[in-house]
SEKE-465915 format. One record per residue (C-alpha): residue number from 0; residue in one letter; z, y negated, x. Coordinates in steps of 0.25 Angstrom, whole numbers. Last residue first. Example, Ala and Ser with C-alpha at 12.3 -4.5 7.8 and 13.67 -1.06 7.14 Angstrom:
// residues 2
<1,"S",<29,4,55>> <0,"A",<31,18,49>> 
//
This chain:
// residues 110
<109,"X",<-189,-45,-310>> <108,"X",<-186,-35,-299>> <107,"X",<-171,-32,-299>> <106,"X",<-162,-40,-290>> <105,"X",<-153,-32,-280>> <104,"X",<-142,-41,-276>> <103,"X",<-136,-47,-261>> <102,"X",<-128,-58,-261>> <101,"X",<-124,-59,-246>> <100,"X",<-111,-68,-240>> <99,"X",<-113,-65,-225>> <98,"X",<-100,-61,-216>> <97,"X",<-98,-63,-200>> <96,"X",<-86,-59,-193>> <95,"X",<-93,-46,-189>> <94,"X",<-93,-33,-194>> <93,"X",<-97,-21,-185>> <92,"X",<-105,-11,-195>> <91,"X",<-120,-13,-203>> <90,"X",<-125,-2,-211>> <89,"X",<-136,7,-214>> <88,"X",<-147,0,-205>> <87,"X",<-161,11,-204>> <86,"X",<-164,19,-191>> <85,"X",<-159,33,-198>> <84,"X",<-144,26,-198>> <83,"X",<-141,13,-193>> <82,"X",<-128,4,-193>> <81,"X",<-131,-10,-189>> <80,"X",<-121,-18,-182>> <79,"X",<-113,-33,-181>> <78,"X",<-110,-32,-196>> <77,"X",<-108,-45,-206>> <76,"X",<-99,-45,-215>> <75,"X",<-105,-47,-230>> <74,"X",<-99,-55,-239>> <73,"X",<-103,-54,-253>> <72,"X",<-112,-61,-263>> <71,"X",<-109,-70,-274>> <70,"X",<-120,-65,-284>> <69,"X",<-134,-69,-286>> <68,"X",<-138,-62,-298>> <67,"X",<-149,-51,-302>> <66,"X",<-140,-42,-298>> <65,"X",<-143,-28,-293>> <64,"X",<-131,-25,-281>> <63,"X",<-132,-21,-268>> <62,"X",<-126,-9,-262>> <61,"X",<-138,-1,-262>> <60,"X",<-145,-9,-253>> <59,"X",<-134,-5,-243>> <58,"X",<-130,-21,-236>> <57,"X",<-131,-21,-220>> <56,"X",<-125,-33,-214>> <55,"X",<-128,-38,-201>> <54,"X",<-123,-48,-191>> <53,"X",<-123,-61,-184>> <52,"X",<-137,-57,-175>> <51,"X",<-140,-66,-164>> <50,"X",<-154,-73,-165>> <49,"X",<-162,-76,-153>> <48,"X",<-165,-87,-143>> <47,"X",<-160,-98,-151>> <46,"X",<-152,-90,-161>> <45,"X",<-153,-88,-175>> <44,"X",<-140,-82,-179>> <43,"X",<-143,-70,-188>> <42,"X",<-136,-62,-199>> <41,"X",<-142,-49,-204>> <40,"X",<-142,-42,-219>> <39,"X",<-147,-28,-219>> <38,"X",<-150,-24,-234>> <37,"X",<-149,-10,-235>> <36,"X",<-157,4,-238>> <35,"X",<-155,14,-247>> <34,"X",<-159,5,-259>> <33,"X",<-173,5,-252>> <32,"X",<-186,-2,-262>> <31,"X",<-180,-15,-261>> <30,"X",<-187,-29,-262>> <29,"X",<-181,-40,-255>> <28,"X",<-177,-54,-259>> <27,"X",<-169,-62,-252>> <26,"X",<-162,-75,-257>> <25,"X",<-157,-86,-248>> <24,"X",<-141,-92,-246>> <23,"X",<-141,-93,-232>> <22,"X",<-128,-100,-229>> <21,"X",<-124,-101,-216>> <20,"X",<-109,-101,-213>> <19,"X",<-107,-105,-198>> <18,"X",<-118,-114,-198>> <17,"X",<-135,-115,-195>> <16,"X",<-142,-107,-207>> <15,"X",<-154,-99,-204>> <14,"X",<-166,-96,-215>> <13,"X",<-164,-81,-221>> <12,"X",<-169,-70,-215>> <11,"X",<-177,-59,-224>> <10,"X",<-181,-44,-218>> <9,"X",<-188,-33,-226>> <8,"X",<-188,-19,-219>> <7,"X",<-180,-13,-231>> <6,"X",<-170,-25,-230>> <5,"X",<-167,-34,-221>> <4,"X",<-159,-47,-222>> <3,"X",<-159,-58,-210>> <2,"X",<-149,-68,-211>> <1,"X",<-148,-82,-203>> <0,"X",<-139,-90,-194>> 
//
């Protein structure tokens, strides 16, 4: 299993994890110039063929918070579909029974 996260057409994927509760535990940075926009969070089992997709979840930029700390993160449930509106991803809808613990924080430039 792995993660893909995409912002502002920058996408990061983290290394996959074999078990039934990987753990990933890897920092992304990405630089923002958007805060309409959102963070789109995908979960992936790699496959032999091809990969099949767990779920998605989409997080409003301006939802996160500045901290320059590591917090403890919140579930997220993960969604079977993308919403669109004016061909950019606004939300995510159908849950699954699949959640991701995600820290995510604004960090100001040094």
């Amino acid at each position: 299993t792995y993660v893909t996260l995409k912002v502002q057409n920058v996408k990061s994927t983290t290394v996959a994890v074999r078990g039934d509760e990987p753990c990933w535990e890897q920092d992304f940075m990405f630089e923002i110039s958007r805060l309409d926009l959102g963070l789109i969070v995908e979960v992936w089992n790699k496959g032999l063929i091809w990969d099949t997709l767990v779920g998605t979840v989409w997080i409003a930029l301006k939802a996160i918070h500045q901290s320059d700390e590591e917090g403890p993160g919140e579930w997220a449930t993960l969604e079977a579909e993308v919403v669109m509106k004016h061909d950019e991803i606004c939300g995510t809808k159908n849950p699954t029974p699949h959640k991701i613990l995600l820290d995510t924080r604004f960090e100001l430039p040094f």
